[in-house]
TISE-255526 format. One record per residue (C-alpha): residue number from 0; z, x, y. Coordinates in steps of 0.25 Angstrom, whole numbers. Last residue first. Layout:
% residues N
[rec NUM,[Z,X,Y]]
...
//
This chain:
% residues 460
[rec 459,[0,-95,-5]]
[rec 458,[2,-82,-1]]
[rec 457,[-14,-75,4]]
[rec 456,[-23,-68,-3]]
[rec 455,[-34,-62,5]]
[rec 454,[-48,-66,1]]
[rec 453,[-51,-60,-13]]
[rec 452,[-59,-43,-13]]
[rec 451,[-69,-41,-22]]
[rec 450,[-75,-29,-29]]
[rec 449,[-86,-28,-40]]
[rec 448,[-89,-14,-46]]
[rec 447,[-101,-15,-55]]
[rec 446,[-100,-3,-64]]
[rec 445,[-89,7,-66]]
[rec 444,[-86,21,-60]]
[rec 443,[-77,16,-46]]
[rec 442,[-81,27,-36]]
[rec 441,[-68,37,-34]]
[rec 440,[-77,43,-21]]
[rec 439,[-92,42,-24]]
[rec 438,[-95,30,-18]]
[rec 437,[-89,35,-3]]
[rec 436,[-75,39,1]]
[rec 435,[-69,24,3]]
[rec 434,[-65,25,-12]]
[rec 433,[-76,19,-21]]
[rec 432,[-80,8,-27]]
[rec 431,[-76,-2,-16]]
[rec 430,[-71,4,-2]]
[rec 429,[-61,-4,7]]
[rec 428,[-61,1,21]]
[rec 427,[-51,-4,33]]
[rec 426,[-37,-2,25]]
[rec 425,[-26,-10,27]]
[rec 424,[-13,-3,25]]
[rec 423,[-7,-4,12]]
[rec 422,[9,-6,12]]
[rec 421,[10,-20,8]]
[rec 420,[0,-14,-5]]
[rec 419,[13,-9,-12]]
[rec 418,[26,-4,-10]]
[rec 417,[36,3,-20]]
[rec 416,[27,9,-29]]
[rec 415,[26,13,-43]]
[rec 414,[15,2,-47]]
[rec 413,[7,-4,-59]]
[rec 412,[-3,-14,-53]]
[rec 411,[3,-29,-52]]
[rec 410,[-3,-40,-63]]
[rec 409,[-9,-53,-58]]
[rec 408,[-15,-61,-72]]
[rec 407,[-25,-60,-78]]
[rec 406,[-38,-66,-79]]
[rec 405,[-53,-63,-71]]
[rec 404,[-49,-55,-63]]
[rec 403,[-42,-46,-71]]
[rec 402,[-28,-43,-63]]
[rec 401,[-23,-34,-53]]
[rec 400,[-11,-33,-43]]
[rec 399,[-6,-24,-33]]
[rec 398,[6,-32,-27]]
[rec 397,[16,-26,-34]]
[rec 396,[19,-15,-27]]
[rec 395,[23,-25,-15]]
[rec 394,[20,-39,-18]]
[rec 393,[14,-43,-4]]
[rec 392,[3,-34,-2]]
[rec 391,[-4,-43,-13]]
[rec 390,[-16,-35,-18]]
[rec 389,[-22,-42,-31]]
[rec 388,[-32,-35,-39]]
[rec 387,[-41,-42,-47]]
[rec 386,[-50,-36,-57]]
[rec 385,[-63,-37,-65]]
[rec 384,[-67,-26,-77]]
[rec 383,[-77,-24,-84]]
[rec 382,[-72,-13,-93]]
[rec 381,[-83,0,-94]]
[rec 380,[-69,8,-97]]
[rec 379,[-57,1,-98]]
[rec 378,[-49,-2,-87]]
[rec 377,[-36,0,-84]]
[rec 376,[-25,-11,-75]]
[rec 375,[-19,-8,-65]]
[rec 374,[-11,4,-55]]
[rec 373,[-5,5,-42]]
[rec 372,[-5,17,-36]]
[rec 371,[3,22,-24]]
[rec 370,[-3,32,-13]]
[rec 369,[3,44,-8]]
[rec 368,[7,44,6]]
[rec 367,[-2,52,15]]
[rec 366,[-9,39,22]]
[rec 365,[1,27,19]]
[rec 364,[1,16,8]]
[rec 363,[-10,21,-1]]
[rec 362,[-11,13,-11]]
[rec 361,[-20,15,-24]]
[rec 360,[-22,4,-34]]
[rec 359,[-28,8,-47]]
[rec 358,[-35,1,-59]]
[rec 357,[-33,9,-71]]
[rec 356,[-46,15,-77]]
[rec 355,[-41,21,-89]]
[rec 354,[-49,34,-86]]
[rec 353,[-42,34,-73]]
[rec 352,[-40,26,-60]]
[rec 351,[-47,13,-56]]
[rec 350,[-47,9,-42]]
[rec 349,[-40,1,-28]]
[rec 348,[-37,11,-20]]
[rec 347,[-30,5,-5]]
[rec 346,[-27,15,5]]
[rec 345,[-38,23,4]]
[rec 344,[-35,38,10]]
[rec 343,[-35,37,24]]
[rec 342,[-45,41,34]]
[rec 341,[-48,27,39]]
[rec 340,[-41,16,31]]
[rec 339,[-47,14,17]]
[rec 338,[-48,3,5]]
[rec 337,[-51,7,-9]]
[rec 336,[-57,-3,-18]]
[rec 335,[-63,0,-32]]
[rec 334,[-62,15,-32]]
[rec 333,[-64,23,-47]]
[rec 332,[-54,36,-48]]
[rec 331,[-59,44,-60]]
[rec 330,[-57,43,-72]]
[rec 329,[-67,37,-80]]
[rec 328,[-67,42,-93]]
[rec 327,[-72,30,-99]]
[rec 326,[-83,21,-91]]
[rec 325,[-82,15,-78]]
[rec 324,[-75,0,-77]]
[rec 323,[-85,-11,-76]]
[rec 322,[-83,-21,-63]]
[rec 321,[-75,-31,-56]]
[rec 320,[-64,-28,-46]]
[rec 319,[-57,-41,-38]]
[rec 318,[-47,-39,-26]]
[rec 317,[-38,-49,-21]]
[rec 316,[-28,-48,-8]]
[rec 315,[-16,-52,-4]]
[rec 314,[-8,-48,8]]
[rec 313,[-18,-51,20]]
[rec 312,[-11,-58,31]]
[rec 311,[-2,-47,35]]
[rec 310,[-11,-37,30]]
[rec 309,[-14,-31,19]]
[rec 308,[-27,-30,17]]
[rec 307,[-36,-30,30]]
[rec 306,[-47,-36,21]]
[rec 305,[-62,-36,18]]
[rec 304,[-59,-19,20]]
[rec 303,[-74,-14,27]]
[rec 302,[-83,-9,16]]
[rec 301,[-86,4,8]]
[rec 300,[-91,4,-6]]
[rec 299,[-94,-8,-16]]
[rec 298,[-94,-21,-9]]
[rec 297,[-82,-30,-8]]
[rec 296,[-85,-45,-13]]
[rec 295,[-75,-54,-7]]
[rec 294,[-68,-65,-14]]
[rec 293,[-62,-78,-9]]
[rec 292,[-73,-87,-13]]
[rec 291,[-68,-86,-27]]
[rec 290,[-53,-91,-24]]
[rec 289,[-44,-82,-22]]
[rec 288,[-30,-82,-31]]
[rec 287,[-18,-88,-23]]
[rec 286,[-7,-77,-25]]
[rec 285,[3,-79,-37]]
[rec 284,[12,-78,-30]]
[rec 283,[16,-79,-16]]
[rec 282,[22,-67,-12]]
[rec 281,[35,-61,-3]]
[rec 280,[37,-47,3]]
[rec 279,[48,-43,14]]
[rec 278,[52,-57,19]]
[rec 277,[64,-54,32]]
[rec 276,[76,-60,29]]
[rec 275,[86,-48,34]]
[rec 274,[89,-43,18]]
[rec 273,[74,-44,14]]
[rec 272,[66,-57,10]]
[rec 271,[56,-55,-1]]
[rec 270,[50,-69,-2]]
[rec 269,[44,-75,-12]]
[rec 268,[34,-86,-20]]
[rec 267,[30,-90,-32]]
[rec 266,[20,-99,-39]]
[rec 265,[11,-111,-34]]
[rec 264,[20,-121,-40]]
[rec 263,[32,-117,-34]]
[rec 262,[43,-105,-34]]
[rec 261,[50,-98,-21]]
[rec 260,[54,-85,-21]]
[rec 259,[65,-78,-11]]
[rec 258,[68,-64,-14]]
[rec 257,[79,-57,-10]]
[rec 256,[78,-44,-3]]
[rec 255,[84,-28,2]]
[rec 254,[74,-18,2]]
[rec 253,[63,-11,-4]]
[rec 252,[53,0,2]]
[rec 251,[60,6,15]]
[rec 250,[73,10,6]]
[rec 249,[71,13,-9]]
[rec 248,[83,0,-11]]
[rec 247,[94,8,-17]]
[rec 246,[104,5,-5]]
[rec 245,[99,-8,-5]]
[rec 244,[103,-14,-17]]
[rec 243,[108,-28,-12]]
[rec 242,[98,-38,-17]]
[rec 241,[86,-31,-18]]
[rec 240,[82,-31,-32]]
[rec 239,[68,-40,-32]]
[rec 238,[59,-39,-42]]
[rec 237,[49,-49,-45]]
[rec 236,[40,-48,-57]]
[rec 235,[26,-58,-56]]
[rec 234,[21,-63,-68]]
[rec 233,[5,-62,-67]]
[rec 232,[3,-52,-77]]
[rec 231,[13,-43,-71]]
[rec 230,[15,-47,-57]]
[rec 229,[24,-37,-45]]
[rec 228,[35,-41,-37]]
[rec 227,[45,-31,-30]]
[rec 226,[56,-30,-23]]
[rec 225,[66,-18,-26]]
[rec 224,[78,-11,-31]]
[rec 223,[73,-14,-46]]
[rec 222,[82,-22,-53]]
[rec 221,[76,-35,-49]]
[rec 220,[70,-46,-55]]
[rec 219,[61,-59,-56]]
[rec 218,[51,-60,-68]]
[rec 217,[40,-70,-62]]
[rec 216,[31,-84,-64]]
[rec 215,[34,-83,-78]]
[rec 214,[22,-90,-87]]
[rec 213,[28,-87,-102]]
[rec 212,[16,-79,-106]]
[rec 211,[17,-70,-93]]
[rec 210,[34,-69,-94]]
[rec 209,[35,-68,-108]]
[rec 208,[25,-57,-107]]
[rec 207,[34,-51,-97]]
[rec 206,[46,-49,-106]]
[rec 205,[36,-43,-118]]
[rec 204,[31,-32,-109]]
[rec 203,[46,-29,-103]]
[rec 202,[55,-27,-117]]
[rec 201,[48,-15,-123]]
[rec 200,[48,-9,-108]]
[rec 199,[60,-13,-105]]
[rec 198,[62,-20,-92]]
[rec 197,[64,-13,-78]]
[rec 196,[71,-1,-71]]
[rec 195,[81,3,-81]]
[rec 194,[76,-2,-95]]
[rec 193,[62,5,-92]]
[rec 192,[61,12,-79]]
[rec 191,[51,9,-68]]
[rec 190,[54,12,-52]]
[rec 189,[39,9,-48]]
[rec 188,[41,-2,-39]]
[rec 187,[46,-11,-50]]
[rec 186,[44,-8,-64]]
[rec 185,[39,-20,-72]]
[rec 184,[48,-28,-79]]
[rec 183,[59,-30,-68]]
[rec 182,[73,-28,-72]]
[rec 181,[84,-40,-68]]
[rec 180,[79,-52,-73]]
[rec 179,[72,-65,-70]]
[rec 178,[61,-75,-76]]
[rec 177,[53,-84,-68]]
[rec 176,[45,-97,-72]]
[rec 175,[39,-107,-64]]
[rec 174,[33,-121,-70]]
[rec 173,[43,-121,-83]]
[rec 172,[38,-130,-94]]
[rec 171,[38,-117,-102]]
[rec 170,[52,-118,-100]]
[rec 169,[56,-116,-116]]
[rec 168,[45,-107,-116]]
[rec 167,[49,-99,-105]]
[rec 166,[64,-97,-113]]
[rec 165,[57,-94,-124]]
[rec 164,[51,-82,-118]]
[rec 163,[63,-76,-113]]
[rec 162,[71,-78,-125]]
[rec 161,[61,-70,-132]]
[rec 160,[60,-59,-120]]
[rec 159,[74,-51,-121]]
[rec 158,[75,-42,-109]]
[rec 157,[78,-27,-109]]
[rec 156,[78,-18,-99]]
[rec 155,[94,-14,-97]]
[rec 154,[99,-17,-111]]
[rec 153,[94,-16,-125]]
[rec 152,[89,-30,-131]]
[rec 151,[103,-37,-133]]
[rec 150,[108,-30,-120]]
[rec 149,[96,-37,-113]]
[rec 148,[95,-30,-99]]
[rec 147,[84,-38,-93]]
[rec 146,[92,-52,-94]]
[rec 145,[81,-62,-93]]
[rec 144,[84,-73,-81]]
[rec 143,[74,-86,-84]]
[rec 142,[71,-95,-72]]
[rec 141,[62,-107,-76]]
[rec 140,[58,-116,-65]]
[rec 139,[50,-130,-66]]
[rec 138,[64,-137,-63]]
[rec 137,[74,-126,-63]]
[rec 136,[77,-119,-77]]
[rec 135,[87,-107,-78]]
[rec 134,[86,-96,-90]]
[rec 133,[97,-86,-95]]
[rec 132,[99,-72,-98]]
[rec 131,[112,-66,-95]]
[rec 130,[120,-78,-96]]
[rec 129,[116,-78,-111]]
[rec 128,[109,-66,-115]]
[rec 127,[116,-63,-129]]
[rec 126,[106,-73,-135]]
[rec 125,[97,-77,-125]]
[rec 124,[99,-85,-111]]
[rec 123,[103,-99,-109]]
[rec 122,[117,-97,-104]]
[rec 121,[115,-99,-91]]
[rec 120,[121,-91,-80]]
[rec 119,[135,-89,-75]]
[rec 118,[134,-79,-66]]
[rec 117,[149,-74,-69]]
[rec 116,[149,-73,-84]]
[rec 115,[136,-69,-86]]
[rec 114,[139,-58,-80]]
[rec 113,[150,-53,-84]]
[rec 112,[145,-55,-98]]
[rec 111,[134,-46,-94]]
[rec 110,[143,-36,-87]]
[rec 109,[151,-34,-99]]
[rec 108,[141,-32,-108]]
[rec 107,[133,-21,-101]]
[rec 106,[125,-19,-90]]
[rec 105,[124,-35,-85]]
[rec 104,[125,-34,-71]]
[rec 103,[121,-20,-65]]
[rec 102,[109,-21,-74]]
[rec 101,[105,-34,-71]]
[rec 100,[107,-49,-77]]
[rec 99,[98,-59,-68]]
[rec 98,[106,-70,-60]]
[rec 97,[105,-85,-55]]
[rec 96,[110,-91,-43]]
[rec 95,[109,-105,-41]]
[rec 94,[111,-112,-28]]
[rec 93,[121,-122,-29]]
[rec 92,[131,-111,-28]]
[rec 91,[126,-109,-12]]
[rec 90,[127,-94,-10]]
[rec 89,[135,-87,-1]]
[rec 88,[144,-82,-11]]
[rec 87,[135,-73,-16]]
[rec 86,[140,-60,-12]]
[rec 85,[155,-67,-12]]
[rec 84,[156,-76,-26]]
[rec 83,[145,-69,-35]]
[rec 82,[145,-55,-30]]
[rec 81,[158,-54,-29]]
[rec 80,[162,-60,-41]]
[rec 79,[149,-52,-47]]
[rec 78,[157,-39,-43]]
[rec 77,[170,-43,-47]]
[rec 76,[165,-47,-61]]
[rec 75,[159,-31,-63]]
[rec 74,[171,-25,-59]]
[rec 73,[179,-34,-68]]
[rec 72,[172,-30,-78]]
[rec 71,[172,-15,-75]]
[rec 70,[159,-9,-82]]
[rec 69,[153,-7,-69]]
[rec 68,[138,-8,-69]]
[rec 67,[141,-21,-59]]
[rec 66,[133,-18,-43]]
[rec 65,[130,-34,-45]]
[rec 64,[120,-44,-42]]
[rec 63,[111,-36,-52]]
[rec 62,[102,-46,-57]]
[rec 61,[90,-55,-53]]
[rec 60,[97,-64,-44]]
[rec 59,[88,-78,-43]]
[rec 58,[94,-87,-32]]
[rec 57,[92,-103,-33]]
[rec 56,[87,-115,-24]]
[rec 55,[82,-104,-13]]
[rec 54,[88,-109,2]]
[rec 53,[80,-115,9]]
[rec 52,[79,-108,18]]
[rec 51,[85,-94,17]]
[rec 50,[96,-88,24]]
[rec 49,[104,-85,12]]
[rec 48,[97,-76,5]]
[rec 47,[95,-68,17]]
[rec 46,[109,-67,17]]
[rec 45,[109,-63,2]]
[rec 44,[102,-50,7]]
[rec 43,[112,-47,15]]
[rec 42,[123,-49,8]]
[rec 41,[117,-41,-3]]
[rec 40,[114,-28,6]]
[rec 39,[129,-31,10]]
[rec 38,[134,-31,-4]]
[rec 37,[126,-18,-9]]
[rec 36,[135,-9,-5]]
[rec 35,[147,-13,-9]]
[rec 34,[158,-21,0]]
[rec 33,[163,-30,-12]]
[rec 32,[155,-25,-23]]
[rec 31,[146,-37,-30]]
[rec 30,[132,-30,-26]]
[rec 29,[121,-23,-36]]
[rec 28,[112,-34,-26]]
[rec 27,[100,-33,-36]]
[rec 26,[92,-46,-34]]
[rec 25,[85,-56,-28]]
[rec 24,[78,-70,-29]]
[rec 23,[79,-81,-20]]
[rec 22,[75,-96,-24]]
[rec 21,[65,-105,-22]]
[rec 20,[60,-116,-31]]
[rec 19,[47,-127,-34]]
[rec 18,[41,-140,-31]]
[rec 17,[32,-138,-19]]
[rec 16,[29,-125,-11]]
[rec 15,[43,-120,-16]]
[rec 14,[49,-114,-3]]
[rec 13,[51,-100,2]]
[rec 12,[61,-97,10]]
[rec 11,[63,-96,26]]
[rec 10,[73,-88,30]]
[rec 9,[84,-95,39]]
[rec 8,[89,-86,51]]
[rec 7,[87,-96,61]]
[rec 6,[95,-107,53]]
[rec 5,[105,-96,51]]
[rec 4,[115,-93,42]]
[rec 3,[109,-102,31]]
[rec 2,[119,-110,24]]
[rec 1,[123,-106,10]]
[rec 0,[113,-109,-2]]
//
């Protein structure tokens, strides 16, 4: 990488924790016009880049480097020449920089033989894919870029998954394994939209089996104007477009980043670091599970909160719900956790909802702002059941998670919201089987509720 301006004004990365590999993410600069309006946002996010240390043994570009969508050639070759020998002129060329096709980059067929021809990427892809989609192996790690707008397939939305597959089988041997492209698979704070937004929806449920059965680590990509993680049975889905495009950024939620990630044995880490520096989010995944001594039986009814979560020291916790589900045509709202501040509604609703008995979480960021729900799995009536929720105030909307207790693997709740439990204030009260209002206010209508609550979670 170039110098560092400043020895004072280094950024510390994150380092391997043994054998392993660092390197910077991001994504959607829509830059390339001398003077346009996303150069400067881009400069300065590159200069953030460029003050870490060490400095990241690769960068991973998950599409849209260019504004393009013009169907000039020489247009679109001017924009990535600009983009290429002055943007990221900067950058140490022993330092590999790989790319993700994106719908301002490979729209039509000119402008994915444009280009392939100017990032020069392997060859190694599928049929009518090459340069476009392509695989890279570095010691123990796999990285395989998938081309979400498949021309062969139908376009914008559509990824090919056979190849995909036998690529992770070929690399079996692989110890971490991530794949990258340019739509997410899983809408990303609530803006959904099949094609246009994220992955088809007959393309995406075969895609992500691929990557369960095939033991991927993560899907990183971008698109969406956003950062955002969340963990579909147990592989995680990073997006992160915030390269350049400020201007369409929702102001005061999202902003300018990269992304700084480090691999190793113990799983993965990052840092969100915004345009001055500054780390916004970051996780440690997956989290250390509690041992059996860490768990704290909370009594049914009114109690004092075990925890002052979150807080600065207190940003991962467990929760564990055993018990029979009521009966069919149950409907009614049924409390497992709810947790108060003085004479405000409950800031925290952890329930079932329905006759199909969907678990339920209910945040209530601010007194007279509507809350947002995030919603889980149903259960059947009379089911035993036994969960675990996982609150990590440090994934954002993403970071409400549950799975059987049991087995299973982490999945985030169903969101459409911008923010997530970083915004819950502490609440003084929790109440179990009912909501704060006494037994009889939304009861839970099963048998033998059992709750418990896991020592604090913290990074490892």
């Amino acid at each position: 990488m170039a110098a560092t301006p400043a020895r004072s004004a280094a950024i510390p990365a994150l380092v391997p924790r043994g054998a392993g590999h660092q390197f910077v993410l991001y994504g959607d600069s829509c830059s390339g016009v001398p003077g346009g309006r996303h150069e400067q946002a881009f400069a300065r996010v590159n200069a953030v880049v460029r003050r870490l240390a060490p400095g990241p043994q690769f960068l991973v570009f998950a599409g849209d480097e260019v504004a393009g969508l013009t169907p000039e050639p020489r247009a679109l070759r001017a924009q990535w020449r600009h983009w290429l020998d002055v943007e990221m002129g900067w950058r140490d060329r022993r330092v590999p920089l790989w790319h993700a096709t994106g719908n301002h980059t490979t729209y039509d067929a000119m402008s994915a033989d444009t280009f392939r021809a100017l990032t020069r990427l392997p060859r190694n892809g599928p049929r009518g894919q090459q340069g476009l989609a392509y695989w890279i192996r570095r010691g123990d790690l796999l990285l395989i870029f998938v081309h979400t707008l498949c021309a062969e397939l139908g376009g914008e939305g559509y990824v090919e998954t056979a190849w995909l597959r036998a690529t992770l089988r070929a690399h079996a041997d692989a110890r971490h394994k991530l794949v990258v492209g340019h739509h997410p698979a899983f809408p990303v704070n609530g803006y959904s939209g099949a094609y246009q937004r994220q992955i088809a929806p007959e393309a995406v449920g075969a895609f992500w089996d691929v990557l369960v059965e095939q033991g991927v680590a993560a899907y990183l990509c971008s698109h969406i104007l956003a950062f955002d993680v969340q963990v579909h049975r147990g592989v995680l889905q990073v997006c992160t477009a915030g390269a350049g495009t400020a201007p369409r950024m929702p102001a005061g939620v999202e902003y300018l980043h990269c992304v700084q990630m480090a691999l190793d044995g113990a799983g993965l880490r990052y840092q969100v670091l915004d345009a001055a520096g500054r780390v916004r989010e970051r996780l440690s995944w997956p989290p250390a599970a509690p041992g059996v001594g860490d768990w704290t039986a909370l009594p049914r009814g009114r109690i004092r909160a075990p925890t002052a979560f979150p807080h600065a020291r207190a940003r991962c916790i467990a929760l564990r719900f055993r018990g029979r589900a009521a009966k069919a045509g149950t409907g009614a709202m049924q409390t497992l956790l709810a947790a108060q501040r003085t004479g405000e509604l409950a800031a925290l609703w952890i329930g079932l909802r329905g006759n199909a008995q969907r678990l339920t979480v209910v945040v209530s960021s601010e007194p007279g702002r509507s809350p947002h729900y995030w919603l889980g799995p149903q259960l059947a009536a009379g089911e035993i059941f036994d969960l675990a929720l996982l609150l990590h105030a440090d994934m954002g909307p993403g970071g409400i998670l549950w799975r059987r207790a049991t087995d299973g693997a982490w999945q985030s709740c169903a969101a459409a919201s911008a923010w997530g439990l970083e915004r819950l204030r502490p609440a003084a009260v929790w109440s179990i089987g009912h909501d704060g209002g006494g037994p009889r206010h939304s009861p839970f209508r099963g048998e033998e509720l059992a709750a418990a609550v896991a020592a604090i979670w913290r990074p490892r």
